[in-house]
C-alpha positions as CSV (number, residue, x, y, z in Angstrom):
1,X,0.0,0.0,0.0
2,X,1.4,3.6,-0.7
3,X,0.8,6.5,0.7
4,X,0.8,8.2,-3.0
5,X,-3.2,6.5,-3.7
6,X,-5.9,6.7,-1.4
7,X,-6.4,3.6,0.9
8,X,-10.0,2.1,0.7
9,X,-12.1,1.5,3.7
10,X,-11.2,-1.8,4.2
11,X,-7.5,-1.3,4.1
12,X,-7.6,1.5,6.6
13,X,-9.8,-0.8,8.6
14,X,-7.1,-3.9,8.8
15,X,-4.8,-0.7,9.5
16,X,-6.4,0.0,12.2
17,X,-7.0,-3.1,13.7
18,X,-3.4,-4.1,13.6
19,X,-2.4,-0.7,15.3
20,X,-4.8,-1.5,18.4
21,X,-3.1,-5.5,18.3
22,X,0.2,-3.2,18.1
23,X,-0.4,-0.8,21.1
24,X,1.3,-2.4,24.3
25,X,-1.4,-2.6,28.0
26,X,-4.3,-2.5,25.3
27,X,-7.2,-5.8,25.1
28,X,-8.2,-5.2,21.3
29,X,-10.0,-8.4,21.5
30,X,-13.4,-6.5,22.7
31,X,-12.8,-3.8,20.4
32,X,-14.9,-3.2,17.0
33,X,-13.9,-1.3,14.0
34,X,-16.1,0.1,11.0
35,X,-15.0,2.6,8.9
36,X,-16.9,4.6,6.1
37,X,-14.9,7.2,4.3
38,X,-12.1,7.3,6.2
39,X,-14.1,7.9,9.4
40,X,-13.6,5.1,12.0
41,X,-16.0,4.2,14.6
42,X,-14.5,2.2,17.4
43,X,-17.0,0.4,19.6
44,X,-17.2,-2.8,22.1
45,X,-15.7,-2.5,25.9
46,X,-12.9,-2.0,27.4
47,X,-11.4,-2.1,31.2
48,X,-10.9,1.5,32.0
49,X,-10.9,4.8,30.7
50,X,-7.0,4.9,29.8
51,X,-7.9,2.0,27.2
52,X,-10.4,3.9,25.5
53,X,-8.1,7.1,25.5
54,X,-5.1,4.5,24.1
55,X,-7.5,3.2,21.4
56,X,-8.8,6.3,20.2
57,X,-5.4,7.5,19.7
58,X,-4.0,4.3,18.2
59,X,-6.6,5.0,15.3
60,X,-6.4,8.2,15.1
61,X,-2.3,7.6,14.2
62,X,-3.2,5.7,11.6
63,X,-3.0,6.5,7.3
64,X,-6.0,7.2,5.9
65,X,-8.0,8.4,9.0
66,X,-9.7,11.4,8.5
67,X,-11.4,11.3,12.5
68,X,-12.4,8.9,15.3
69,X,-15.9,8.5,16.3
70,X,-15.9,6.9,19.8
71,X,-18.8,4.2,20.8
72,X,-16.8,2.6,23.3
73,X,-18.3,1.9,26.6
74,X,-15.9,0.7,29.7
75,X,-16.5,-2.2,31.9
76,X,-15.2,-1.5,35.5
77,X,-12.4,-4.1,36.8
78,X,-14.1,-6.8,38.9
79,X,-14.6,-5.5,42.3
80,X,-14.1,-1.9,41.6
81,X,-17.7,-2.3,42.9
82,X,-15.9,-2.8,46.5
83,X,-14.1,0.6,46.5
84,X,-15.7,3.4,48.0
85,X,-16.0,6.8,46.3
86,X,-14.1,8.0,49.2
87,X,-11.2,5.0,48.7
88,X,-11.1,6.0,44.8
89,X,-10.8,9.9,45.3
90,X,-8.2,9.0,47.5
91,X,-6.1,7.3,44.7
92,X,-7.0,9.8,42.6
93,X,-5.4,12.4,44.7
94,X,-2.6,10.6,44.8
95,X,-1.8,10.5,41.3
96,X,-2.4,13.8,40.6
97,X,0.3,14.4,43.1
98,X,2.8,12.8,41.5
99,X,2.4,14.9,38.3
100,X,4.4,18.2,37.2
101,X,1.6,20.6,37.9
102,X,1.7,23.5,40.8
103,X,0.6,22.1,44.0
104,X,-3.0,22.3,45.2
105,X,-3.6,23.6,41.3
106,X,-5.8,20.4,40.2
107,X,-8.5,19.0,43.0
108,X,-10.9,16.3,41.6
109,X,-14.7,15.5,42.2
110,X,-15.9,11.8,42.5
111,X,-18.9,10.7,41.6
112,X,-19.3,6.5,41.4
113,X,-16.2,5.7,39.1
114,X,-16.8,9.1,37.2
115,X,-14.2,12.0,37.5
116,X,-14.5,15.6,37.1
117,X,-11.3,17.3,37.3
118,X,-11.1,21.3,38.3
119,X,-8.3,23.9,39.1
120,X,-5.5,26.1,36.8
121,X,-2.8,25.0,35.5
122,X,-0.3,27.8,33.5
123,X,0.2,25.2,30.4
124,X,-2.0,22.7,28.1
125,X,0.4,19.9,28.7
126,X,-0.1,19.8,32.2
127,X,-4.1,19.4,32.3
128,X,-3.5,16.9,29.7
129,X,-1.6,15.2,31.9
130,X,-3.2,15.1,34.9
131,X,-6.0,13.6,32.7
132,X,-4.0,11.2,31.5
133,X,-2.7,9.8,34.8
134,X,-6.1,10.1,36.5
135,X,-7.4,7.6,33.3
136,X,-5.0,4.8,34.7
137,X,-6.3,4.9,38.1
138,X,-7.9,1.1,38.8
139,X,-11.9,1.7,38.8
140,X,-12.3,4.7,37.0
141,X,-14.6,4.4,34.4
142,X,-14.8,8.4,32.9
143,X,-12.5,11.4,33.1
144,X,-13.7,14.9,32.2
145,X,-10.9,17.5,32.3
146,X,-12.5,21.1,33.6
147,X,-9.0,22.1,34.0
148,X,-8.4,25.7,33.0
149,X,-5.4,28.0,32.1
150,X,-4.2,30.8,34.0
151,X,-4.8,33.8,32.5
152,X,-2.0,35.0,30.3
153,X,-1.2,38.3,28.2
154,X,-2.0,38.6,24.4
155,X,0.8,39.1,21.7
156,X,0.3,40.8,18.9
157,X,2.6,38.2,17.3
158,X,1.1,35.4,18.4
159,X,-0.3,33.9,14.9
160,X,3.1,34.8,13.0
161,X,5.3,32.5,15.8
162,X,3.0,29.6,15.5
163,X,3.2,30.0,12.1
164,X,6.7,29.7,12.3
165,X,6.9,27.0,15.3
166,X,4.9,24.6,12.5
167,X,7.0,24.9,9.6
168,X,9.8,24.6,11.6
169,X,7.9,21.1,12.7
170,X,9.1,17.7,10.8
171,X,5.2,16.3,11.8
172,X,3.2,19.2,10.3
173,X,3.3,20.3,6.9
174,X,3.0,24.1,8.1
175,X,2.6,25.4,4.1
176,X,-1.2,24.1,4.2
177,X,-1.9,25.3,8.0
178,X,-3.4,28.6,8.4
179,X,-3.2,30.4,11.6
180,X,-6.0,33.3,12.9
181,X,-5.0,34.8,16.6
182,X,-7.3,37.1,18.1
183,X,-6.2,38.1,22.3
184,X,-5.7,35.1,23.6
185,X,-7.8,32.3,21.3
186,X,-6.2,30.8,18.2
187,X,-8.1,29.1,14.9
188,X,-6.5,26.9,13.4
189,X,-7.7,26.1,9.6
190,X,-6.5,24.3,6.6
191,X,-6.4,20.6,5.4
192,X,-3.6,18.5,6.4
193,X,-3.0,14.1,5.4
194,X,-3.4,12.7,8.9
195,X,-5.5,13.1,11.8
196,X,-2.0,13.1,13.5
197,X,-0.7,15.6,12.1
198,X,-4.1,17.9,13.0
199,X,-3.5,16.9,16.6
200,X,0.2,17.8,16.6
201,X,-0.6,21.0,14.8
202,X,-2.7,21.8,18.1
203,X,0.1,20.6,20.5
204,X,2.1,23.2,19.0
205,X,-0.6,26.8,18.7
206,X,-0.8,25.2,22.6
207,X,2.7,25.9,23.3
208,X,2.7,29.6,22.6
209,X,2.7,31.1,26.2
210,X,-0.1,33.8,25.0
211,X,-2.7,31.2,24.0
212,X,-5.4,30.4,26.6
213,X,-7.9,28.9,23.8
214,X,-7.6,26.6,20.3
215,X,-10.2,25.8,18.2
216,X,-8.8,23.1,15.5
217,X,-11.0,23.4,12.4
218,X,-7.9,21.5,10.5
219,X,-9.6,19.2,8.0
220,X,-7.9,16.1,7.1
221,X,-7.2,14.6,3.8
222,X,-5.8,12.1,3.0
């Protein structure tokens, strides 16, 4: 298959199923894939909420994808039923400790094995973070980030540098990435080949320490 022709549905589909089998800690047994038009729908359980966030990204890496539609449902661990909200905030607490952010800036809320996340971080990468480590504690089922920015000056520059930062990026094809900066909120627009390269497209218009807002209207094609 070459990258140089467009991939059918079925190809992207056996793509996709091979990078789940690929990605290490993930149980792709349970795990369904359709796709129509490049758009996969993943759907079937898995056994928490950092599996679901693995297989969403696994397909989203892959050729051909042009975005992710997510039916998966998780399936606590047996006898998560045991723990007490009180025993899982705990843990939670715990491993939001032993992430980089500023301390007391992210508390959580606990509701069953569902977890709302609150507080200020001063970067993107650090609410994503604390997401991501809260996702791999045993019994939680959801995560919903709340986690805002602390307020940060505008720059009258800010489009032209992140226009710079992604065509100085190897990922990104910057040329075909258009950047709009108004205050603090970015747009990103444009088409670009991979649903990867949309996401690190973000990453970067993130990493300008004037943006408190993106909105990624990238569209991929492949």
């Amino acid at each position: 298959m070459s990258g140089s022709r467009s991939m059918t549905d079925r190809e992207v589909q056996l793509w996709v199923q091979e990078e789940l089998e690929w990605t290490p800690g993930l149980d792709s047994a349970g795990i369904g894939v359709s796709v129509e038009d490049g758009a996969v729908r993943l759907s079937g359980q898995v056994a928490g909420a950092h599996e679901r966030s693995d297989a969403m990204r696994a397909a989203a890496r892959v050729q051909g994808v042009t975005t992710v539609i997510d039916d998966l449902t998780v399936r606590p661990p047996e006898g998560s039923q045991a723990v007490s909200e009180e025993e899982l905030a705990a843990a939670v607490r715990q491993a939001i400790a032993w992430v980089s952010t500023p301390p007391n800036s992210v508390h959580a809320e606990v509701t069953g094995h569902h977890v709302l996340l609150l507080g200020e971080v001063p970067w993107n990468f650090q609410r994503e973070r604390a997401r991501r480590v809260v996702e791999r504690v045993p019994g939680v089922v959801s995560v919903e980030s709340r986690i805002a920015l602390i307020r940060r000056a505008s720059a009258e520059d800010t489009a032209e540098r992140i226009r710079h930062a992604l065509v100085r990026t190897a990922t990104v094809d910057g040329e075909h990435v258009h950047v709009a900066a108004e205050g603090t909120n970015v747009v990103l627009t444009g088409r670009v080949r991979s649903w990867l390269e949309r996401s690190e497209a973000e990453t970067v218009a993130w990493a300008s320490p004037h943006v408190e807002h993106v909105e990624n209207r990238i569209v991929v094609s492949p």
